[in-house]
N, C-alpha and C positions, 0 to 999 in steps of 0.2 A: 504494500500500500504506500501510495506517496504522503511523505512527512505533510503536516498541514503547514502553512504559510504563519506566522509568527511578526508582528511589527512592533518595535519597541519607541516607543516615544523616548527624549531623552531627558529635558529638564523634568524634574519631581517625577520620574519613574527612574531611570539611572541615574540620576544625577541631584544631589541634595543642592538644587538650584537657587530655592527662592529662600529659605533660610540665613544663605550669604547675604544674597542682594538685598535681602529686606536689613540689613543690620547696616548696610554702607551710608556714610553722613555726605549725603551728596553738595553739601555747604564745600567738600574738598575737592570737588568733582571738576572736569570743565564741560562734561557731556548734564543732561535733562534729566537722563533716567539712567540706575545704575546697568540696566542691558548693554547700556551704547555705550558701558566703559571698554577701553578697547584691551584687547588680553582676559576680561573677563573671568570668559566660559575656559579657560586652559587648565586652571587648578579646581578649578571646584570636587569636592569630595562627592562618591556616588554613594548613593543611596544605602542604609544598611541591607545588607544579602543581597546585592542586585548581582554582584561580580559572577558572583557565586553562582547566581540563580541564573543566569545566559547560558555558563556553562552547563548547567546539567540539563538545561531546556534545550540547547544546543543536539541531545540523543535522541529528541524526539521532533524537535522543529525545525523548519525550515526559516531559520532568523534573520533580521531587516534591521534598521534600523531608522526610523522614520522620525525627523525633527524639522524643524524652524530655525533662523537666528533670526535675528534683529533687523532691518531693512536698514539701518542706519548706523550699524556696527560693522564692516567687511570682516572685520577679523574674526565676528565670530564663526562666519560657516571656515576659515583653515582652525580656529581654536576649537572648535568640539570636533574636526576629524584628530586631529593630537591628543584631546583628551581619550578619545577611542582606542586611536592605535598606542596609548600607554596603559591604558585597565585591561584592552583585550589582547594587543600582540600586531606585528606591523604586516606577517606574511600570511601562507593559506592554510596555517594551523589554528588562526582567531576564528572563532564561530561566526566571524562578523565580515571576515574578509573579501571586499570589494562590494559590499551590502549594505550602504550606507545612501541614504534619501534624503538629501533635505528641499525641502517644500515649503513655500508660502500654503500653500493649499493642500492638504494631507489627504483628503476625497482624491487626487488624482491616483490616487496608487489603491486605492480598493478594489479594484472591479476584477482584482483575479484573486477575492475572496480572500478569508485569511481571518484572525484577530487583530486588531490593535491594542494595544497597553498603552493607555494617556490617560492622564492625569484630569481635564479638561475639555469642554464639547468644541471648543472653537479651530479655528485653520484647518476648518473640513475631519473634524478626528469623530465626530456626530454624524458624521454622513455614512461612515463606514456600518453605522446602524441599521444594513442595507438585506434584505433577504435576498434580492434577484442577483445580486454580486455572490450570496453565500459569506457574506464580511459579518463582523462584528465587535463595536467599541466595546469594550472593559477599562471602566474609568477607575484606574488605580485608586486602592485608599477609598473608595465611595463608600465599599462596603472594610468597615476597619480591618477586617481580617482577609482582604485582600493584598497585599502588602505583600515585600521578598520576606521580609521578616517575621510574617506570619504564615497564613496558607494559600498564597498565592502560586506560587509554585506547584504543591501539591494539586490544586486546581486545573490547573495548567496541564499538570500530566496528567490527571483523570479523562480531561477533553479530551487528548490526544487518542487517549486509549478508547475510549466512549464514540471516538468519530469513525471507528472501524466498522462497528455497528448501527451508526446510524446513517441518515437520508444525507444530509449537510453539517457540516460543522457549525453551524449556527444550532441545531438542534443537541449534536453533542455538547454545546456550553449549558443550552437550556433542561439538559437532562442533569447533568452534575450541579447546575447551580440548583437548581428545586431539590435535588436528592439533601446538596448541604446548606437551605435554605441561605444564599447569597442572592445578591443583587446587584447583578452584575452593573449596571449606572446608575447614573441621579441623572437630573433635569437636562437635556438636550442644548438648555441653550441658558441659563441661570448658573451661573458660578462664584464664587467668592475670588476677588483680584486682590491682589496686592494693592495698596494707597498709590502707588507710582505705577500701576499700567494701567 
């Protein structure tokens, strides 16, 4: 059977994004908002158990990596491929290797089906909420015990295993999420922003 398709958003799903930026005193700054500082996104600490959790999802999925930068940062789309090729590895032993999206509009890459893991419904990561695609958003953190830290992984590999037996892998999410009463998103288009986006 073919591995299912797997898309990782990066900020607040790999990457403990907005915890930094919300703590920077942009009174020091010479950029508006702490995204457009340039260098940024290159140190940022990932998520607890995300490392981890790629690789072992890596046995069962077929892994992506789908983000954004800033429109007004250049450096960040070369600083989050650095941050990548330093947590996962630069050649075609990283689970990740040459599988790297970044997108204004994260809708373009859904329609050969898959999951996506984001954090948030906007820059198309809501549209992936898609039956005729066979896609499906899973808004990290929505439901608490969604998390690398928690049972998100496990999750993760029960669809895998769950999608051999069933119609769509949309259906294998909805069979393991009911079994372990999760929820898999919130609101489609209401979310909590930081004070500065």
């Amino acid at each position: 059977m073919t591995q299912p398709k797997l898309f990782l958003d990066m900020d607040n799903v790999l990457v403990d994004t907005l915890s930094v930026l919300n703590k920077i005193d942009m009174r020091q700054q010479s950029v508006e908002k702490p995204d457009r500082i340039p260098g940024i996104f290159r140190d940022l600490p990932p998520m607890p158990g995300a490392i981890e959790a790629v690789k072992q999802l890596a046995t069962e999925y077929d892994i992506y990596v789908l983000s954004t930068a800033p429109w007004q940062n250049p450096s960040a789309w070369q600083d989050k491929l650095i941050w990548l090729q330093h947590y996962f590895g630069e050649d075609n032993s990283s689970p990740i290797y040459k599988r790297i999206i970044l997108a204004h509009d994260k809708s373009v890459a859904h329609f050969g089906g898959g999951i996506l893991v984001d954090d948030r419904p906007y820059h198309g990561a809501s549209d992936w909420d898609d039956p005729d695609a066979d896609s499906i958003w899973l808004q990290f953190g929505a439901d608490p015990r969604l998390t690398w830290s928690n049972e998100l992984v496990s999750f993760l590999l029960d669809v895998s295993q769950v999608q051999d037996v069933t119609d769509t892998l949309r259906d294998a999410v909805a069979v393991v999420a009911e079994r372990s009463h999760f929820y898999v998103h919130g609101d489609k288009t209401e979310f909590d922003k930081a004070h500065w986006e």
